[in-house]
N, C-alpha and C positions, 0 to 999 in steps of 0.2 A: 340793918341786921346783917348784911352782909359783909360788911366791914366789920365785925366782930366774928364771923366764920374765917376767916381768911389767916388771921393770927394762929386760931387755933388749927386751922391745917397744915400751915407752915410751923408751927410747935411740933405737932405729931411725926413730919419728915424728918428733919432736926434729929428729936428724939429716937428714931429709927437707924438715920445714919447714925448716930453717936455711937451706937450700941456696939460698932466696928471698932471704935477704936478703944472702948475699955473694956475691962477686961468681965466676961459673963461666964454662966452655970454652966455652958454649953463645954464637954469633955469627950474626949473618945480619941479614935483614931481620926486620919488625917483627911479619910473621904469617907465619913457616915452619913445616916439617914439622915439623923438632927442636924448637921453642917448643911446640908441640901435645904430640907423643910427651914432652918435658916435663915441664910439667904434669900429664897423664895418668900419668903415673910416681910423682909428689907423690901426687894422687888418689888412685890405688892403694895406694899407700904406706899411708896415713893410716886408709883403707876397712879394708885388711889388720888394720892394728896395733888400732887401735880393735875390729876386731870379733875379734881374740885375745883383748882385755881382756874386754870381755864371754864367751869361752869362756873363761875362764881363773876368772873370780868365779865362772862355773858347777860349775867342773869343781869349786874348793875348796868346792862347797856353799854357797854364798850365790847368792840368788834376788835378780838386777838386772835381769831381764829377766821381762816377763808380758805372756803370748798373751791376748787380748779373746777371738778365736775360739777356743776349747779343740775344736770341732770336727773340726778340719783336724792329723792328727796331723805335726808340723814335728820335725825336728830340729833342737836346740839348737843346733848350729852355722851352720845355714843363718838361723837365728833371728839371730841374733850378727852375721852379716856381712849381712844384709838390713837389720837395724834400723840399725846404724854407716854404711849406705850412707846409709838416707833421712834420717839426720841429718846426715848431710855433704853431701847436696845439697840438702834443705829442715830443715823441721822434724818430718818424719814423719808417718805417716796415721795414728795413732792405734788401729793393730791390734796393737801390741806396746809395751809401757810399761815406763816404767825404773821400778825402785822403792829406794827408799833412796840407798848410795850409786854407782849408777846412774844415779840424778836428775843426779848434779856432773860426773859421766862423758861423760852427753849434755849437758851444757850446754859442756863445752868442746869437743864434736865439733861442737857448732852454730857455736861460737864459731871457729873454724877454717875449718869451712864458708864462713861468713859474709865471713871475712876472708881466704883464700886466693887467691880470684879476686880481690882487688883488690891482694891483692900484688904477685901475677904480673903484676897490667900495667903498675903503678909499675915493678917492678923491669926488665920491658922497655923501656919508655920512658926510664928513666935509665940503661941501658946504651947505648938508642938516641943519647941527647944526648952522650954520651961520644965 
């Protein structure tokens, strides 16, 4: 079952970034509410889907995610959507580590991370000059 959740979460990210780079309803000036609410929608998106992926590697029994503090007892899920956060807005604190291939997982969340904000504002400004 879970091998059939994984397609469609990675569909949905996909779908999300896409929406950057064609052209949407979305009108106005050049920093509105809707351009904010937005983005923040992509954000969430991405946060969402990627930290499914990590509950998902969990759930079939593969180990892509490792707590440094084994003190602090977390749950894997809040593990999963904490760790896909700080990697999509930095490159993480180093209290939760990918291992295997988890390593490739967070390198394109970084990778996204990285390149998201500077899509969003190409793709506003060449709507803008439209």
């Amino acid at each position: 079952m879970y091998y059939f959740l994984l397609p469609i979460v990675i569909f949905c990210i996909f779908m999300s970034l896409r929406t950057l780079f064609l052209p949407n309803t979305v009108k106005g000036k050049l920093v509105s509410i809707d351009n904010f609410l937005y983005l923040g929608n992509v954000y969430l998106t991405v946060i969402l889907g990627y930290g499914l992926i990590y509950a998902i590697f969990y759930l079939m029994g593969m180990t892509i995610l490792v707590e440094v503090n084994k003190n602090h007892l977390h749950n894997m899920f809040e593990t999963s959507f904490y760790f896909s956060a700080m990697m999509l807005f930095s490159v993480g604190n180093g209290d939760v580590i990918p291992v295997g291939i988890g390593r490739f997982i967070a390198v394109t969340e970084a990778l996204i991370g990285y390149t998201l904000p500077a899509a969003f504002v190409a793709n506003v400004v060449f709507r803008r000059k439209k």
